[in-house]
C-alpha positions in Angstrom: 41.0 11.5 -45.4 44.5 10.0 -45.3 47.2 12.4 -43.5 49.9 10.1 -43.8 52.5 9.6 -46.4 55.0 7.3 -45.7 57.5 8.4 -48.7 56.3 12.0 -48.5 58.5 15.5 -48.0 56.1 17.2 -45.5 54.2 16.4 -42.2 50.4 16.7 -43.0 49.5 19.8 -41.9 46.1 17.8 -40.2 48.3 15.7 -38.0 49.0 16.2 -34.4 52.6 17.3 -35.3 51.6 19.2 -38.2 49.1 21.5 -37.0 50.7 22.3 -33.7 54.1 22.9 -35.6 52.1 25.3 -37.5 48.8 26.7 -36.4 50.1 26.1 -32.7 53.3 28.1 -33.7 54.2 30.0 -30.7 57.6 31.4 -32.2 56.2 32.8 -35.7 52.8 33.3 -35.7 52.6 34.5 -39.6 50.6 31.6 -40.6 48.3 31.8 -38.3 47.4 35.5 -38.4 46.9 35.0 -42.0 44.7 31.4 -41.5 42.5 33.1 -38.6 41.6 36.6 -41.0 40.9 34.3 -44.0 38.8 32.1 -41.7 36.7 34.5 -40.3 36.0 36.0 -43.8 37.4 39.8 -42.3 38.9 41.7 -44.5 40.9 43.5 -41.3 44.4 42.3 -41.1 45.2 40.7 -37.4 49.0 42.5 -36.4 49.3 40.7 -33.5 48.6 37.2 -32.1 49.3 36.3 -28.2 48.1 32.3 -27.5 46.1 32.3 -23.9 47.1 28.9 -21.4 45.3 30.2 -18.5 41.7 29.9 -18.8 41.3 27.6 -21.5 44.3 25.0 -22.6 46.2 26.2 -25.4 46.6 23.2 -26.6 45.1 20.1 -26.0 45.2 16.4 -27.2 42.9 13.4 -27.7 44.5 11.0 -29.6 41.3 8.8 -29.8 39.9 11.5 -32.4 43.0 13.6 -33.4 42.2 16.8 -31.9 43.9 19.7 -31.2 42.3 23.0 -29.1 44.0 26.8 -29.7 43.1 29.4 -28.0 44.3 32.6 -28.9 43.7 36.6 -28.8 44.7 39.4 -31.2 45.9 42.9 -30.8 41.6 44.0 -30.6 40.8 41.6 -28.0 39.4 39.3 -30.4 38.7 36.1 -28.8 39.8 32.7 -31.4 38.7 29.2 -30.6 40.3 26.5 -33.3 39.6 23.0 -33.0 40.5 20.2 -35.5 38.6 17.2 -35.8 39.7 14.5 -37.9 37.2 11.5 -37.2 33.3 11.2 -37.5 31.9 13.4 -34.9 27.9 14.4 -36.5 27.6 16.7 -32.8 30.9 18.6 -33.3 28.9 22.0 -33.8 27.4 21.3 -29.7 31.4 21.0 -28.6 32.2 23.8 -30.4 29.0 25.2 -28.1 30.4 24.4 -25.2 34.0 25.8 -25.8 32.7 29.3 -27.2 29.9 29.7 -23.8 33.4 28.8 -21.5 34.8 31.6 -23.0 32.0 34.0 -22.8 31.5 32.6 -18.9 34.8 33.6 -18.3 34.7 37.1 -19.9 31.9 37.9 -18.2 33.1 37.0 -14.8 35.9 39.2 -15.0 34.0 42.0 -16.1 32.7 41.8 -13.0 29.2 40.4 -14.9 29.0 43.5 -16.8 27.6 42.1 -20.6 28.3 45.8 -22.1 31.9 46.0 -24.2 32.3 42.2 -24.6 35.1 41.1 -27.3 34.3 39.1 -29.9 34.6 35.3 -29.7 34.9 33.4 -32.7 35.1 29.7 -32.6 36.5 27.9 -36.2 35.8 23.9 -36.2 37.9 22.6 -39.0 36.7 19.1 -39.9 38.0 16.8 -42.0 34.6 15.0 -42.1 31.2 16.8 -43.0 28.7 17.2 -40.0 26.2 19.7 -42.4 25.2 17.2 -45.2 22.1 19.7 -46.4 24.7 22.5 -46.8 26.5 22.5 -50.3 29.0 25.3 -49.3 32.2 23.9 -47.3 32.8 27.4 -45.6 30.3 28.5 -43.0 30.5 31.8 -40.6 27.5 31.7 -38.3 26.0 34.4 -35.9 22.5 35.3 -34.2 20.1 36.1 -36.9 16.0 36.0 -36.5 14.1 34.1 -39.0 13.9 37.0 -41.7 17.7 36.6 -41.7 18.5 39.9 -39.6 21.6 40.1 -37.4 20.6 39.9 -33.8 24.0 39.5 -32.4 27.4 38.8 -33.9 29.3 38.9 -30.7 29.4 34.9 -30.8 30.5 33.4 -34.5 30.9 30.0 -35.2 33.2 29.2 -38.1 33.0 25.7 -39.9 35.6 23.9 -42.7 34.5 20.9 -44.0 37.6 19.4 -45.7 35.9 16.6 -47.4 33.8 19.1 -49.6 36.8 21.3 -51.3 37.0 19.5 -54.4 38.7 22.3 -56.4 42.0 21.9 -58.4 45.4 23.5 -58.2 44.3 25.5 -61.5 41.2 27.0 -59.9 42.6 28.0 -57.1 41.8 32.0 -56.2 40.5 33.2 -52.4 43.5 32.8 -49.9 40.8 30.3 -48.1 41.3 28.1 -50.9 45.1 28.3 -50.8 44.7 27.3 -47.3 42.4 24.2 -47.5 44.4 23.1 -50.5 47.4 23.3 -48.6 45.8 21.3 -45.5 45.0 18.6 -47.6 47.6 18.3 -50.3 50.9 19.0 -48.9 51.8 15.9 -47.5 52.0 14.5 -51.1 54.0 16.8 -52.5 57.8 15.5 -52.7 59.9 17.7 -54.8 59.7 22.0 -55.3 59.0 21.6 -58.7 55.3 20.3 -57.4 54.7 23.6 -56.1 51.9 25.5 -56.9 52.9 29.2 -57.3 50.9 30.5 -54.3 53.1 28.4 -52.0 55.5 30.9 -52.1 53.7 33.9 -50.6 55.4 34.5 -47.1 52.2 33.0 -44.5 52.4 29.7 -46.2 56.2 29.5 -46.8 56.5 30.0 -43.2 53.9 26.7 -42.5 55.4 24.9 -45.2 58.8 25.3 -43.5 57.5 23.9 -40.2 56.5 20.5 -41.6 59.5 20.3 -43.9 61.1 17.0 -43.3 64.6 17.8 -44.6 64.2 21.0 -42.6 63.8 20.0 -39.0 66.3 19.0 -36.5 67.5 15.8 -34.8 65.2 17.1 -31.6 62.1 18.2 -33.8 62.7 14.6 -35.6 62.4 13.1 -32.0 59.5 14.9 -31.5 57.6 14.1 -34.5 58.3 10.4 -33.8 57.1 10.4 -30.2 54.1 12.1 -31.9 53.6 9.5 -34.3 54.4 6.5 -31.1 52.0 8.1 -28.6 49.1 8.6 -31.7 50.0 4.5 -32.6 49.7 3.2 -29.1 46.3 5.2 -28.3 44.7 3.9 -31.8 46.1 0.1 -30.4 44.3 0.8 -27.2 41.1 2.1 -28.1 40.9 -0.5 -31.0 40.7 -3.1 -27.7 39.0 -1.2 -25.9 36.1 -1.3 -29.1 37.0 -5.3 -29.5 36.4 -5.8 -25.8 33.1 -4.0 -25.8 31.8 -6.4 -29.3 33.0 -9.4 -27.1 30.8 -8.4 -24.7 28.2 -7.4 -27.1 27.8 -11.0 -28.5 28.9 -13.1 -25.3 25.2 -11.1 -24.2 23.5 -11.9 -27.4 24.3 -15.5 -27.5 23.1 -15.9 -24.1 19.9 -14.5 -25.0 20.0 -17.0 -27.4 20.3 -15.1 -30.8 21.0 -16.5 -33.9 24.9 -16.1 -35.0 24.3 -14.4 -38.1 22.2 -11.8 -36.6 24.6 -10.8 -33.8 27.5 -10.6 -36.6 24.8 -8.1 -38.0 24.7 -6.5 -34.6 28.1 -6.5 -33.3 29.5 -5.7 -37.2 31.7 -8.6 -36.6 32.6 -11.4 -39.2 30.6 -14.6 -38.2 33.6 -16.7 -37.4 34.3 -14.2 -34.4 31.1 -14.9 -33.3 31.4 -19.1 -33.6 35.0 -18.7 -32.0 33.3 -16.8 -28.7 30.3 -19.1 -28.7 33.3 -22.0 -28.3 34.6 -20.3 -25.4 31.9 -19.8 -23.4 
């Protein structure tokens, strides 16, 4: 899924810059109310949103995969994991595992290891690539059922977006999940108003919109988006030698076990001259 657009208005919501500037917005938290109700498929509206840095990292980076972490609580006690994932990840649901069982370690510990009156954690993986291939539907809210499909527990729900399965149009557009995935993955594109769809202006999404608005952001913000954009460049750079380094050591191994060069282009997924040019070398 391409997030960048070189001639285009608006920061991609999926970026680093994007979604921190907007689901990470500490100032306004409009958008994000909105996005987390509409996630969780509740039907209660969330008043208040207070972003946690203690226990768990508000906000964290890996620039290898284009991750962002936000942890977050509501005026209940409601307990909200998001993580984005933009790159090929098949085990994201056992991350998103891991980060919902911290959480529930930690509530218990300071209830003293009472289990009774625990808040609800929910923990939303939005994923640009799909890791459910037999499931058709791209929105998924999971809890503790048995196998005769009877709620056991709903104190833990995991909540998956699968970008790359929202094929719908701008004309069939209805649920405000739908506004919200179509926003994610169209708004970089858009370069004048007149390209707005008419939901764009209710207030949650004018509010994100605003935040990735090019003509709208200061010299500062400017700055910042271009560090972002730097810091993203020079971590794909390394890590793409850090992957070259490890198929150079792939096929010096293979050629001194004495395979042919066609098969350890096959193995390495290398063209065959880069295998004839190390062979040279050694």
């Amino acid at each position: 899924m391409e997030i960048i657009n070189d001639n285009g208005r608006f920061i991609s919501i999926l970026s680093d810059y994007g979604f921190k500037a907007t689901f990470g917005n500490e100032t306004d938290t409009t958008f994000l109310k909105k996005a987390l109700q509409t996630l969780i498929d509740s039907p209660i509206v969330i008043e208040e949103v207070r972003f946690m840095k203690n226990e768990l990292t508000a906000i964290t980076i890996d620039s290898r995969s284009g991750i962002y972490d936000i942890a977050c609580v509501d005026e209940n006690d409601n307990h909200f994991i998001v993580e984005m994932q933009l790159s090929e990840y098949p085990e994201f649901i056992q991350r998103m595992k891991f980060y919902a069982l911290h959480r529930f370690n930690t509530l218990v510990k300071k209830g003293e290891y009472r289990f009774e009156n625990l808040p609800k954690i929910y923990c939303i993986g939005i994923l640009a690539k799909s890791i459910f291939p037999q499931i058709a539907d791209y929105h998924n809210v999971a809890i503790l059922r048995n196998a005769k499909n009877e709620t056991i527990d709903e104190q833990l729900s995991f909540i998956t977006l699968e970008l790359d399965k929202f094929t719908k149009s701008q004309n069939a557009i209805e649920t405000d999940l739908d506004k919200l995935i179509f926003t994610m993955k169209n708004l970089h594109n858009i370069t004048e108003l007149s390209q707005f769809p008419t939901f764009w202006n209710e207030e949650w999404l004018q509010k994100a919109i605003a935040e990735v608005d090019l003509r709208n952001m200061s010299p500062e913000q400017k700055l910042a988006y271009e560090m972002t954009l730097s810091a993203n460049a020079l971590a794909i750079k390394n890590e793409n030698k850090k992957i070259q380094e490890s198929k150079i050591k792939t096929i010096k191994n293979a050629l001194q076990k004495g395979l042919d060069v066609n098969l350890i282009a096959e193995i390495a997924e290398v063209p065959v001259e880069l295998v004839i040019s190390v062979k040279q070398e050694l």
